[in-house]
DSSP file (Angstrom, degrees, kcal/mol; ACC not computed):
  #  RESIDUE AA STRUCTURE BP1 BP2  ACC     N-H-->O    O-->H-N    N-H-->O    O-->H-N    TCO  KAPPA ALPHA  PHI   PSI    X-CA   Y-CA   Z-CA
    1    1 A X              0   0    0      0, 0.0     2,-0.2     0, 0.0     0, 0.0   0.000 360.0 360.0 360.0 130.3    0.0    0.0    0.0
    2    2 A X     >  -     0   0    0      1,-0.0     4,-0.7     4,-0.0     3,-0.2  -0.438 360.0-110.2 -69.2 136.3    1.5    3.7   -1.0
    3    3 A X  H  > S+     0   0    0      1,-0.3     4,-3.4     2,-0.2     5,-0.2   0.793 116.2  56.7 -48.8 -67.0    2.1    6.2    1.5
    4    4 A X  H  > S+     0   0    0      2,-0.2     4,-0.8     3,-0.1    -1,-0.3   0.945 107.4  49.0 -36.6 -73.0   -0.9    8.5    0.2
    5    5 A X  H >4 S+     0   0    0      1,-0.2     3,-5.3    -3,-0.2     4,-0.4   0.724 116.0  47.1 -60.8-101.9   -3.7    5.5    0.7
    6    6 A X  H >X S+     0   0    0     -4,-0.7     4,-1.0     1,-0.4     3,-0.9   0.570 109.2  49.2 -42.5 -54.0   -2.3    4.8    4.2
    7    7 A X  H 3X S+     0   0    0     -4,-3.4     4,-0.6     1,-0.2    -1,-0.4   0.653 111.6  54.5 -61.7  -1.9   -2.1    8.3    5.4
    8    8 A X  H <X S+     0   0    0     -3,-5.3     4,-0.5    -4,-0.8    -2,-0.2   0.491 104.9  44.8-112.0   3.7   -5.4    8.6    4.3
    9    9 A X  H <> S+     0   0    0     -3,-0.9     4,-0.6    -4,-0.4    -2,-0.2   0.260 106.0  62.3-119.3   6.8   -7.0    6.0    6.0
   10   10 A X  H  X S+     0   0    0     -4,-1.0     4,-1.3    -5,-0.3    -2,-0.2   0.717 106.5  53.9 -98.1 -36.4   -4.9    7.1    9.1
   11   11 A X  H  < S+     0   0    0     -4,-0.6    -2,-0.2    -5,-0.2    -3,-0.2   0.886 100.6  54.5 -63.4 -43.7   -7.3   10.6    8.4
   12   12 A X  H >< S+     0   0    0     -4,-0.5     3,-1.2     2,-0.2    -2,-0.2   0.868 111.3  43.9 -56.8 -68.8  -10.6    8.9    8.4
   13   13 A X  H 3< S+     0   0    0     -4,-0.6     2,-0.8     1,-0.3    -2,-0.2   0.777 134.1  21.5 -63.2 -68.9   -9.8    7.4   11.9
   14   14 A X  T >< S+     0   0    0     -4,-1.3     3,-2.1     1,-0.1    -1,-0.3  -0.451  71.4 174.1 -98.7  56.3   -8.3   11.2   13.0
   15   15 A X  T <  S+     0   0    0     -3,-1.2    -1,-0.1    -2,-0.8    -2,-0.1   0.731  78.1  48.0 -35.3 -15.1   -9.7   14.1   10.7
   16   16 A X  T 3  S+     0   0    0     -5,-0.1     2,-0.4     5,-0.0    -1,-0.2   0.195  74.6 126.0-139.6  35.8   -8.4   16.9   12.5
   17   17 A X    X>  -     0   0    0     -3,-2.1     4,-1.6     1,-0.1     3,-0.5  -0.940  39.6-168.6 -85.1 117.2   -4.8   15.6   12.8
   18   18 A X  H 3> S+     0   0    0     -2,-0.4     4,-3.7     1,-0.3     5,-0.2   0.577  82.5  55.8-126.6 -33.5   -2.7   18.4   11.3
   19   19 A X  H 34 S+     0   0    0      2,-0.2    -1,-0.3     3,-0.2     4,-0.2   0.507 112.5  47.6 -94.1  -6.3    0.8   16.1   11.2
   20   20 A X  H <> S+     0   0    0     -3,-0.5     4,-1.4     3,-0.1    -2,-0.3   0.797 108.5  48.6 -84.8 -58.8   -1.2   13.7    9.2
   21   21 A X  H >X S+     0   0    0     -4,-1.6     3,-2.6     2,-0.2     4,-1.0   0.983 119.2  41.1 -43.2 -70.1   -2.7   16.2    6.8
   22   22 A X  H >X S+     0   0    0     -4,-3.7     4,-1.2     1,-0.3     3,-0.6   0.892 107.2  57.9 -84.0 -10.3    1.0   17.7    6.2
   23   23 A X  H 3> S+     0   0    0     -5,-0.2     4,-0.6     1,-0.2    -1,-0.3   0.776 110.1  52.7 -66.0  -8.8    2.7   14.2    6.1
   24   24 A X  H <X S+     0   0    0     -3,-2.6     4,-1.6    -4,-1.4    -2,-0.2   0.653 110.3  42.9 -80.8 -12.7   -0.1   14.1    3.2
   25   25 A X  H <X S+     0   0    0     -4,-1.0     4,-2.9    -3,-0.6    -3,-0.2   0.637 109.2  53.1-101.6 -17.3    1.1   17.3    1.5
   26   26 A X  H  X S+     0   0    0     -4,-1.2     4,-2.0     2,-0.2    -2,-0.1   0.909 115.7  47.5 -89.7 -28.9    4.8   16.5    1.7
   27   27 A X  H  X S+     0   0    0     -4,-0.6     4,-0.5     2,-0.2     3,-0.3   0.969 113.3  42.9 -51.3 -65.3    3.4   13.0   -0.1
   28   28 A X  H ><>S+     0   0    0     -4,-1.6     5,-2.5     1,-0.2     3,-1.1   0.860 108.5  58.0 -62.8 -43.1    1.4   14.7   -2.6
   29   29 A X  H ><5S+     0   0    0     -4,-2.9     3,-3.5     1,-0.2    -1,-0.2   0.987 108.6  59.0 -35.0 -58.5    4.9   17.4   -3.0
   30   30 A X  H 3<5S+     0   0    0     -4,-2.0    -2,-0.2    -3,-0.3    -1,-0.2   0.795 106.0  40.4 -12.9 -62.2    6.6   13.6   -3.9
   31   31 A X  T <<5S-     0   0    0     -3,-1.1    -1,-0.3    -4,-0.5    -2,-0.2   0.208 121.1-102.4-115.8  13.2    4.6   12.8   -6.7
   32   32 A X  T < 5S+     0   0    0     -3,-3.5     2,-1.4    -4,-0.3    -3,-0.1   0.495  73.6 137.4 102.6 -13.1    4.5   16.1   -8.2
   33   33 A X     >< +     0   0    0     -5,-2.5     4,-0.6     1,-0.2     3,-0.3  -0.646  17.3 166.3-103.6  76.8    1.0   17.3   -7.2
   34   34 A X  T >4  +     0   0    0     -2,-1.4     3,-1.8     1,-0.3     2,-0.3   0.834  67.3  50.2 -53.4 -95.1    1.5   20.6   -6.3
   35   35 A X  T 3> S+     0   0    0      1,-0.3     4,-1.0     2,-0.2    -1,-0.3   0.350 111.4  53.5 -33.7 -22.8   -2.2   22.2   -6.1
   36   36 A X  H 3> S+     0   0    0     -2,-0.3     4,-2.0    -3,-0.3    -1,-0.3   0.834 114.3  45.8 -85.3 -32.0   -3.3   19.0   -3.8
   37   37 A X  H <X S+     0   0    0     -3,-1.8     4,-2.2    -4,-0.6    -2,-0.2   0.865 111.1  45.5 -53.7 -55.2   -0.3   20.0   -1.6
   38   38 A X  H  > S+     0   0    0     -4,-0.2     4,-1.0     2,-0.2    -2,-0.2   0.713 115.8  49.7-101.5 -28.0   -0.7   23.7   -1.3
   39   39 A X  H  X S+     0   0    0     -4,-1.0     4,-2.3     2,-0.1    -2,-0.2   0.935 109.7  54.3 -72.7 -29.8   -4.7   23.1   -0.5
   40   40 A X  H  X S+     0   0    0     -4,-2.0     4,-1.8     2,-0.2    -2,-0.2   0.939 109.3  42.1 -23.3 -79.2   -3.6   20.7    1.9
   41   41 A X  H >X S+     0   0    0     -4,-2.2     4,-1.1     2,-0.2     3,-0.8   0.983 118.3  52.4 -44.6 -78.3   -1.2   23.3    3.8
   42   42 A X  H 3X S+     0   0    0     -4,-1.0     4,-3.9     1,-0.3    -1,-0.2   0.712 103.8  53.2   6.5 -76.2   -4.1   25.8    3.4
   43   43 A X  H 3X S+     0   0    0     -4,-2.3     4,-1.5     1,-0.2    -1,-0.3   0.876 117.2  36.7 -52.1 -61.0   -6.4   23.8    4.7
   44   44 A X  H <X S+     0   0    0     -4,-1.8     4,-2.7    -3,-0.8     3,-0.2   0.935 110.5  55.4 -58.7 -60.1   -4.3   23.3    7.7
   45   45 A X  H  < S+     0   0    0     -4,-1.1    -1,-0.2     2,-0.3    -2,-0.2   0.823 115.5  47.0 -32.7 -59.9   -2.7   26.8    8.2
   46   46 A X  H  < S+     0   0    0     -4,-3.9     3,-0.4    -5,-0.3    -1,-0.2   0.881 114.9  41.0 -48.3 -65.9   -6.6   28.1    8.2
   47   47 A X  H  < S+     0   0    0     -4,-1.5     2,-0.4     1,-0.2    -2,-0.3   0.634 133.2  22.4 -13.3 -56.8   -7.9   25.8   10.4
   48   48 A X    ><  -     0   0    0     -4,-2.7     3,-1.7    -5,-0.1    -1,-0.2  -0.857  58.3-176.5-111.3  72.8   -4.5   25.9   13.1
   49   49 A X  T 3  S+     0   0    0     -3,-0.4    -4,-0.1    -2,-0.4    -3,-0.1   0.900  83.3  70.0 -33.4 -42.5   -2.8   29.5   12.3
   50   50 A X  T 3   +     0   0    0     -3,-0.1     2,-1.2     1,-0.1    -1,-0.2   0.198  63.9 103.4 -64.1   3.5   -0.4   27.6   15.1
   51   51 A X    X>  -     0   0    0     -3,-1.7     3,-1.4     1,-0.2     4,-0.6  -0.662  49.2-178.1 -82.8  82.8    0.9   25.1   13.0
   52   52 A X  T >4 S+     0   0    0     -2,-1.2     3,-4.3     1,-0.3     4,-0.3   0.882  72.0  57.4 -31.4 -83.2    4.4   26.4   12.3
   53   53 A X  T 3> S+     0   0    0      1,-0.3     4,-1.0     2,-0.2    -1,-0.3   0.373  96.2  59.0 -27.6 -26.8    5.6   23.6   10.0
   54   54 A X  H <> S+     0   0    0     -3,-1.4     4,-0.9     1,-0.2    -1,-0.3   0.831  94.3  70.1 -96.4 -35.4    3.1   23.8    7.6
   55   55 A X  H <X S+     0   0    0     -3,-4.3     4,-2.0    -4,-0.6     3,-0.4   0.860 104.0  40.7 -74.3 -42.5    4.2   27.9    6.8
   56   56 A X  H >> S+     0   0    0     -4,-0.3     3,-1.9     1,-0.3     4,-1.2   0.989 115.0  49.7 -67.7 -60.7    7.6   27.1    5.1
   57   57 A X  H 3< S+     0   0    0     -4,-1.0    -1,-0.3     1,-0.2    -2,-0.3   0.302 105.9  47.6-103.1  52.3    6.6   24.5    3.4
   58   58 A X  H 3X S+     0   0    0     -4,-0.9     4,-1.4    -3,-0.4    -1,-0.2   0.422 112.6  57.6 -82.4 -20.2    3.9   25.6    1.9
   59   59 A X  H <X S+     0   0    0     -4,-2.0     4,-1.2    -3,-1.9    -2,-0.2   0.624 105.7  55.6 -76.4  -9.0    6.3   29.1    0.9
   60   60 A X  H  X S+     0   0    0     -4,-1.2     4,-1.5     2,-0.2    -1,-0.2   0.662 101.4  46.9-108.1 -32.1    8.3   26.9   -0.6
   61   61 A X  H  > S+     0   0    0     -5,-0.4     4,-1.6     2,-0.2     6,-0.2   0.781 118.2  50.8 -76.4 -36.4    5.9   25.2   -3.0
   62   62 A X  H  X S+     0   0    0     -4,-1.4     4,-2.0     2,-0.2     5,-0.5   0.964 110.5  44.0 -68.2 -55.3    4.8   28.9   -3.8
   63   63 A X  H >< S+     0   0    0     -4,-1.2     3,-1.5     1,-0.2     5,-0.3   0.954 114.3  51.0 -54.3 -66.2    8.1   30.2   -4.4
   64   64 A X  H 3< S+     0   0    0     -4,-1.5    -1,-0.2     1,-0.3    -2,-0.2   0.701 110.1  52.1 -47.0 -35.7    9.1   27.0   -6.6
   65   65 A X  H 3< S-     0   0    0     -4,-1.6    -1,-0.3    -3,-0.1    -2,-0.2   0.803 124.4 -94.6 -74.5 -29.4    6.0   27.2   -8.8
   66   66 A X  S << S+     0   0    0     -4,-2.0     2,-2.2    -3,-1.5    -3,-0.1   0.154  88.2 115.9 150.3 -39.4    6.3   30.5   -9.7
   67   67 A X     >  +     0   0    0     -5,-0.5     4,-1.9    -6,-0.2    -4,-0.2  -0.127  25.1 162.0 -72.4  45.4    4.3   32.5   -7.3
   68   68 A X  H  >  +     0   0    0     -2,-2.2     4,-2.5    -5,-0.3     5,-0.3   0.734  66.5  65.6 -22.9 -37.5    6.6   34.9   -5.2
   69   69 A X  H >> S+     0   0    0      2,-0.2     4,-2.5     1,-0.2     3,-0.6   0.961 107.1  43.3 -84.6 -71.4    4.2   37.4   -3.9
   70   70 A X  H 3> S+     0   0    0      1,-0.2     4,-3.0     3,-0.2    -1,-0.2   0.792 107.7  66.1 -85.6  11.8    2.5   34.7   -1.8
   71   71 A X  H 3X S+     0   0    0     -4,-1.9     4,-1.5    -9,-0.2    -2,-0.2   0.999 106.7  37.5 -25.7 -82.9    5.8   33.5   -0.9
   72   72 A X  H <X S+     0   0    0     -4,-2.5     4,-4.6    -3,-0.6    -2,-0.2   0.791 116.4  52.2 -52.1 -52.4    6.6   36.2    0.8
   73   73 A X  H  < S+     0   0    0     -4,-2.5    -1,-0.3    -5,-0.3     4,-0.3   0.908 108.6  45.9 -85.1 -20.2    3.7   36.7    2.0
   74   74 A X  H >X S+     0   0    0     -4,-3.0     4,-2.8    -5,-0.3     3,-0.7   0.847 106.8  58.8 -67.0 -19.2    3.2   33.4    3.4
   75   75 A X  H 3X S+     0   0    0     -4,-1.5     4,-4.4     1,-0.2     5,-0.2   0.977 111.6  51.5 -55.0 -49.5    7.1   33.2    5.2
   76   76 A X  H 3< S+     0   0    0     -4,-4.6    -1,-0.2     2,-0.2    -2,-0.1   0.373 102.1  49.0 -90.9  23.4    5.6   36.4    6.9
   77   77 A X  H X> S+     0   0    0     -3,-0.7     3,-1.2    -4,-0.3     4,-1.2   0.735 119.8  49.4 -97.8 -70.9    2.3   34.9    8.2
   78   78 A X  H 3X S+     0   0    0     -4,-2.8     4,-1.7     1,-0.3     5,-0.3   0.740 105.4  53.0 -44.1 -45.2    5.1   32.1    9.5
   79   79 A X  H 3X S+     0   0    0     -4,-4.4     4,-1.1    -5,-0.2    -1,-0.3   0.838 109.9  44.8 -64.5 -37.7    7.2   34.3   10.9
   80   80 A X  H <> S+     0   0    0     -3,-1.2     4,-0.7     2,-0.2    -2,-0.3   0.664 110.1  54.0 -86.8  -9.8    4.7   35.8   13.0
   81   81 A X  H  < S+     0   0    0     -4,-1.2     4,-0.4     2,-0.2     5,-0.3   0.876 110.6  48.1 -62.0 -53.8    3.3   32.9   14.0
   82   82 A X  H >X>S+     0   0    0     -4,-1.7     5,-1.9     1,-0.2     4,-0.9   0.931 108.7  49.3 -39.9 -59.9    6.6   31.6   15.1
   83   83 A X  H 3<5S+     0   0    0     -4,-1.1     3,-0.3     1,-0.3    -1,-0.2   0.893 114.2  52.5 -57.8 -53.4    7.6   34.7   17.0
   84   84 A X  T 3<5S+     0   0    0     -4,-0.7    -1,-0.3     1,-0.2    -2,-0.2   0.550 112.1  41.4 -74.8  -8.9    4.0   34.3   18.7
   85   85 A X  T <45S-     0   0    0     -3,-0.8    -1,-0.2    -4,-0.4    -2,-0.2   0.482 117.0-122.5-119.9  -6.3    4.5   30.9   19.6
   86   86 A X  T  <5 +     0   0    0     -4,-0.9     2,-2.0    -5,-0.3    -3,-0.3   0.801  58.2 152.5  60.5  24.2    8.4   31.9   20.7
   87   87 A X     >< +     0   0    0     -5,-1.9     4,-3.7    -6,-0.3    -1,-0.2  -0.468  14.9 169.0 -76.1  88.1    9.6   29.4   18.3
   88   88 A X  H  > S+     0   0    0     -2,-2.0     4,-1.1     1,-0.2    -1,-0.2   0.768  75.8  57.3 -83.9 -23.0   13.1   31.2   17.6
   89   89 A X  H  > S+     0   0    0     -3,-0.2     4,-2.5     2,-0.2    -1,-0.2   0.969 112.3  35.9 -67.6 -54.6   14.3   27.8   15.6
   90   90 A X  H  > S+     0   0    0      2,-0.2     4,-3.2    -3,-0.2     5,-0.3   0.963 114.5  64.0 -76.6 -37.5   11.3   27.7   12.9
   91   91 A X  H >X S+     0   0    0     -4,-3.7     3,-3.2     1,-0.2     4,-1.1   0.702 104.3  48.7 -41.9 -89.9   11.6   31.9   13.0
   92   92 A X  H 3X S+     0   0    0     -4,-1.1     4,-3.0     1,-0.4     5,-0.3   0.469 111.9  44.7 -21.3 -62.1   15.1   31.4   11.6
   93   93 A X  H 3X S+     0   0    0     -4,-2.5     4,-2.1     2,-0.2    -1,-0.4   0.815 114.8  43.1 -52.9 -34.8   14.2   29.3    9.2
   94   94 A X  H <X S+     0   0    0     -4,-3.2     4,-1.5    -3,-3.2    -2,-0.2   0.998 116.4  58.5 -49.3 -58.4   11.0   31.2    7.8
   95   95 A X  H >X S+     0   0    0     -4,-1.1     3,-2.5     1,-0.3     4,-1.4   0.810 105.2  41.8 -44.2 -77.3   13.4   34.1    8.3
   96   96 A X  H 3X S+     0   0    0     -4,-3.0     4,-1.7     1,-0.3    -1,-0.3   0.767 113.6  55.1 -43.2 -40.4   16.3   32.9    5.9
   97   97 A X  H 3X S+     0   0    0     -4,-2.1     4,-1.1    -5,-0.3    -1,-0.3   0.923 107.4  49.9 -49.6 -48.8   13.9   31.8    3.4
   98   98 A X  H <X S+     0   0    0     -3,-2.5     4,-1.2    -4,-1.5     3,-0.4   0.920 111.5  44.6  -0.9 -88.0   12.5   35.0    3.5
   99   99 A X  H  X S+     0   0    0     -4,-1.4     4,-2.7     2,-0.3     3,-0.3   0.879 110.5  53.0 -58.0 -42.5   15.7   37.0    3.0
  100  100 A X  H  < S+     0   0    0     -4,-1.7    -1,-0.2    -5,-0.3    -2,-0.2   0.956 118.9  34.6 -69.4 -41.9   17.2   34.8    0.2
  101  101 A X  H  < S+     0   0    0     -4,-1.1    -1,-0.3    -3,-0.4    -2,-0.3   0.446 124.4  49.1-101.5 -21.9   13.8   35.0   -2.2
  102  102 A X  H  <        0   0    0     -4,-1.2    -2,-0.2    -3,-0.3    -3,-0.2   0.834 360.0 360.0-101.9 -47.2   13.4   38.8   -0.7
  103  103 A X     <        0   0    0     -4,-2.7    -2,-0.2    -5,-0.3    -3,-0.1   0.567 360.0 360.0 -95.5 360.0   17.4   40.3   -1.3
């Protein structure tokens, strides 16, 4: 059984497990299927503003497709979530992502 089918029958049991939903977006990233990915993250980010993890890489699927502007603006949705949650490790990261795609 494939990684997708199995995480996804580990979401019927738990629907509103947030590390199952983005161990499904980083799958979908896998196989090439951005837009299932990035509604994924979405999904979550909306739902849990407090999910850190979700805020890079979903900027990072934006930046790589093409879309810069909500790059940016998702790193700095991430960044203040981070900073609010006093996660100075995932800030750093947002951050540098940030800076490299911004300068």
């Amino acid at each position: 059984m494939d990684r997708i089918t199995k995480l996804k029958e580990f979401l019927q049991a738990n629907p509103g497990d947030n590390f199952l939903k983005h161990a499904l977006a980083l799958e979908y990233i896998k196989t090439g299927d951005d837009a299932t990915a990035k509604a994924i993250f979405e999904e979550i980010l909306t739902a849990d503003p407090g999910y850190i993890g979700s805020y890079y890489h979903l900027a990072k699927l934006l930046e790589r497709t093409g879309d810069t502007g909500m790059a940016i603006e998702w790193y700095e949705k991430g960044m203040e979530a981070a900073k609010k949650a006093g996660d100075k490790h995932a800030f750093g990261e947002l951050r540098s992502a940030y800076e490299e795609l911004t300068f």
